[in-house]
C-alpha positions, 0 to 999 in steps of 0.5 A, spaced: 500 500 500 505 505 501 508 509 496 502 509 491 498 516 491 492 514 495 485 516 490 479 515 496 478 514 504 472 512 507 472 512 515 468 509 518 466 510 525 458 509 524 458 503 529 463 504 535 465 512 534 472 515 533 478 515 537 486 518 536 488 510 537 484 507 533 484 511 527 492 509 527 492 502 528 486 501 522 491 506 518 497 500 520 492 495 518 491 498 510 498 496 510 502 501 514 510 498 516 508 499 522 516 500 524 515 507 521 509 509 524 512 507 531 518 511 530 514 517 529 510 516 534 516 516 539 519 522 536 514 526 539 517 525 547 522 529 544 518 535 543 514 535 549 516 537 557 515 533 561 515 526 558 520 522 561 519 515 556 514 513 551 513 506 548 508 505 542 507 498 540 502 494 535 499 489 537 494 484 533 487 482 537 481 480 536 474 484 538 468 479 538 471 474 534 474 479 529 481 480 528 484 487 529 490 491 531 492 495 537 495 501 538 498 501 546 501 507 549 505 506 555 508 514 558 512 516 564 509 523 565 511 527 570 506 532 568 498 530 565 495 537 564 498 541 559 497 548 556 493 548 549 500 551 547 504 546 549 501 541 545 500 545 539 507 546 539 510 540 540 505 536 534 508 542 530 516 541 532 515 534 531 511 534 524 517 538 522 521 534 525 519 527 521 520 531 515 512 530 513 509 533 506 507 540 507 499 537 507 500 531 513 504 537 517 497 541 515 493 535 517 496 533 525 496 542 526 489 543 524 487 537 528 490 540 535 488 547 532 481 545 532 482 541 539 485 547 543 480 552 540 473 547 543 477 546 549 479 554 550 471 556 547 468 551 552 473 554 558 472 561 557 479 562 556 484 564 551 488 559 547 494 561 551 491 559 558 487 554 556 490 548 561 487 541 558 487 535 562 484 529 560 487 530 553 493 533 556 497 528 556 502 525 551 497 520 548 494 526 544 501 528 541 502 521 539 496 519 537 496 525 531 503 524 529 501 517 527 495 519 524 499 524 519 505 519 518 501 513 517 497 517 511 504 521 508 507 513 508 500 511 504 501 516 499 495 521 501 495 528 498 490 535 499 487 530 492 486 524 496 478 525 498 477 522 505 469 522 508 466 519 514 459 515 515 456 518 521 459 518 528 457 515 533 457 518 540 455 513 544 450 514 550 449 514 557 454 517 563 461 518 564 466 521 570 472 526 567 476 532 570 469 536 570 464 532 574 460 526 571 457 528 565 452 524 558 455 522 553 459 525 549 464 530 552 462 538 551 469 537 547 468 533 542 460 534 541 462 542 540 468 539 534 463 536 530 458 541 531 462 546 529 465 543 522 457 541 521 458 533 521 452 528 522 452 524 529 449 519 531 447 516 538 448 509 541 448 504 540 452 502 547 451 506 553 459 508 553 463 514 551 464 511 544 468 518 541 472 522 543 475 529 543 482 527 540 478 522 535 474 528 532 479 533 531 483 528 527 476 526 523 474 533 522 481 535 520 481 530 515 474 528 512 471 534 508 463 531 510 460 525 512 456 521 508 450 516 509 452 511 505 459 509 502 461 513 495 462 510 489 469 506 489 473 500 488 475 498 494 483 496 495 484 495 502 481 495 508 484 497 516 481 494 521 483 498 528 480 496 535 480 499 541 482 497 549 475 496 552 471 490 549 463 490 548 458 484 549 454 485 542 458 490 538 465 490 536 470 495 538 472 496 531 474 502 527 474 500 519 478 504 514 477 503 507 482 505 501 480 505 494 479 507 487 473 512 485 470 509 479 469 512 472 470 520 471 477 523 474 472 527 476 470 528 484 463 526 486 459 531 490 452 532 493 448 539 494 441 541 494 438 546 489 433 550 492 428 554 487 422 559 488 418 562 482 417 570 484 412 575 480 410 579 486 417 582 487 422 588 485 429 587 481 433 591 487 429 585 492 432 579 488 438 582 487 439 584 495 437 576 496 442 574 492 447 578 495 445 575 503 444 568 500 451 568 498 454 571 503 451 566 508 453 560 505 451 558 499 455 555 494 451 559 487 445 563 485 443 564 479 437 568 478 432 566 471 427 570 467 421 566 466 413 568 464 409 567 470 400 565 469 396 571 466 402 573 462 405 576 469 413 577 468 417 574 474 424 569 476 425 563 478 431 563 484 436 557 485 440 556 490 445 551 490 447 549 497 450 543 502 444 539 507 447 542 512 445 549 511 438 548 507 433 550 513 437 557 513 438 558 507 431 557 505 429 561 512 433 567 509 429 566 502 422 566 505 423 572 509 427 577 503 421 575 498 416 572 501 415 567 497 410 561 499 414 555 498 421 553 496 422 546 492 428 542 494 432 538 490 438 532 491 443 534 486 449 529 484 455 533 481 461 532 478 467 537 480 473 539 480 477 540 487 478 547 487 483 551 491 488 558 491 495 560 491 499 567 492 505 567 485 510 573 485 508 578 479 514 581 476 511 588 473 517 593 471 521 590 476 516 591 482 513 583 485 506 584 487 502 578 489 496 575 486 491 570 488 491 564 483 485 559 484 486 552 481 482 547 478 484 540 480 481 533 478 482 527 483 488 525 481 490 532 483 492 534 476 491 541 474 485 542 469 485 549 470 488 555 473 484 562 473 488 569 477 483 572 482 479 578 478 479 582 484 486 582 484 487 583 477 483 589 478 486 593 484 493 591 480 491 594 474 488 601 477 495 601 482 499 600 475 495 604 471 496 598 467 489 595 462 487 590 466 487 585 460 495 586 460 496 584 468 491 578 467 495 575 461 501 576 465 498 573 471 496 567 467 502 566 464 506 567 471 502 562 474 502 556 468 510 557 468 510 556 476 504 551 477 505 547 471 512 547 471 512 539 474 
């Protein structure tokens, strides 16, 4: 498995939840050298305070009769509770260490990032006096440089399209730092809440998922699916965790594999649409404006003849589930429109992302904004600089804005392509 650009993963935490442990040992069973991954994860002692020894192992087990794999951390710690910037730090100083790909150092830095903010957001503190306890220790470092290491031994890159089926919570009450609480943790439930993942509770009464599982997960997977995309599976990860359950295996599984067909990405969205005839153009344009800029993905705007020859224009909205009541909301209450029709919507897209490039114009460097289209092998498809960019630097340089844009353009294909 290792060496190859990894297409497609799908994780899938619908049934037990997600922790840093498990999504380790379930990346090692896709076929990780395990050795590796170890190492990676042992480094991290050397970049923490307080972290007197630290032994990982891999073990193979077994949950209900199911075979898995194991992680088992044994830490001598003088110190359990740490700053939210000590750990930020130490995941930093040892994804730089490793030598990781720019995008599993991004992946192991957003997912402390995003574990530091909840705990600091539900504290009531700033990220700088921010004292974690339970995921103070060096546990969670570990758990997040294993997770980067074994996906840059996999071959795993910003193109590798990663989803998560709903994740599990669990149930029922649990003792921590705080008191005794239900589950989940205010920590992990304030994660997913925040990077709008579907969850689901049961089906025991445990704390299935945690705080350290979920930052990882959300850092990694762009939304959760409700069932598994078309794909080839290649390799499945089997990871288990330390407790065993009577009915329900303690088992993460981790899927590799190939989207079949287009070298397109596969999406899902919603089209919203309303038919209007009662309504000025200066309140159709405002609405599109507050639609925009709360979320939605498109707005198109279509000049249609209504009953009794009356002119008027069909809205639609291209937006994601998750934000379908309130777009829909912010609809009727701009054109008091009676109704919306709702519509799923499967798409082919490219991926899309930005980068800065150094212009050169008369002896000057400018920076400008490039979006870059990226089919799922992460081939370049196509490259556009940034319109508003384009437009502030020919009004700065007195310069006709087709000049710099073909200037732009062509900077921007000698840098970008030039692999």
């Amino acid at each position: 498995m290792e060496s190859s650009k990894l297409d497609t993963i799908v994780i899938d935490c619908q049934s037990v939840g997600i922790s840093g442990d498990r999504i380790v040992a379930a990346l090692i069973d896709l076929g990780v050298n395990s050795e590796k991954v170890i190492k990676s994860m042992e480094t991290a002692k050397e970049h923490i305070e307080g972290c007197e020894s630290l032994k990982v192992e891999i073990l193979e087990t077994s949950r209900n009769g199911l075979r898995a794999k194991q992680i088992e951390i044994k830490a001598d710690e003088s110190k359990q509770h740490r700053s939210g910037n000590e750990l930020v730090n130490a995941v930093s100083e040892t994804a730089k260490t490793l030598g990781l790909s720019s995008w599993a150092q991004e992946v192991a830095n957003n997912s402390i990032r995003t574990l530091v903010a909840a705990e600091s957001k539900l504290h009531g503190k700033k990220i700088d006096d921010v004292v974690l306890h339970e995921a103070g220790s060096i546990d969670t470092v570990a758990d997040i440089i294993g997770v980067a290491s074994a996906l840059n031994i996999l071959g795993a890159t910003q193109s590798t399209k990663i989803y998560s089926t709903p994740v599990a919570l669990g149930g029922g009450l649990f003792k921590f730092s705080h008191g005794t609480m239900a589950s989940p943790a205010p920590a992990t439930l304030e994660i997913l809440t925040q990077n709008g993942f579907d969850i689901v509770g049961g089906p025991l009464d445990f704390e299935l998922s945690t705080p350290t599982g979920v930052s990882i997960l959300t850092s990694l997977a762009e939304k959760t699916v409700r069932y598994f995309p078309e794909f080839r599976p290649q390799a499945i990860g089997y990871g288990a965790g330390s407790k065993e359950f009577d009915n329900v295996p303690n088992i993460l599984r981790i899927i590799s594999g190939e989207m079949t067909g287009s070298k397109l990405v596969h999406d899902e969205v919603l089209l919203l649409e309303t038919n209007l005839d009662d309504v000025t153009g200066e309140t159709v344009g405002y609405t599109m404006e507050r639609l925009l800029s709360a979320g939605a993905k498109d707005v198109s705007v279509i000049p249609i003849i209504e009953k009794k020859s009356r002119p008027g224009w069909i809205i639609s909205i291209m937006v994601e589930e998750k934000d379908v009541d309130r777009l829909t909301e912010i609809l009727t209450s701009e054109t008091g429109t009676l109704g919306v029709r709702t519509y799923p919507c499967h798409r082919r897209i490219l991926t899309r992302e930005n980068k800065k490039i150094q212009l050169n114009v008369n002896g000057e460097k400018h920076e400008v904004d490039v979006k870059i289209a990226r089919d799922r092998l992460g081939n370049i498809v196509n490259l556009k600089p940034e319109y508003d960019d384009i437009c502030d630097l020919a009004l700065k340089l007195e310069r006709p804005f087709r000049e710099i844009h073909e200037k732009a353009t062509q900077q921007a294909r000698k840098e970008l392509l030039k692999k």
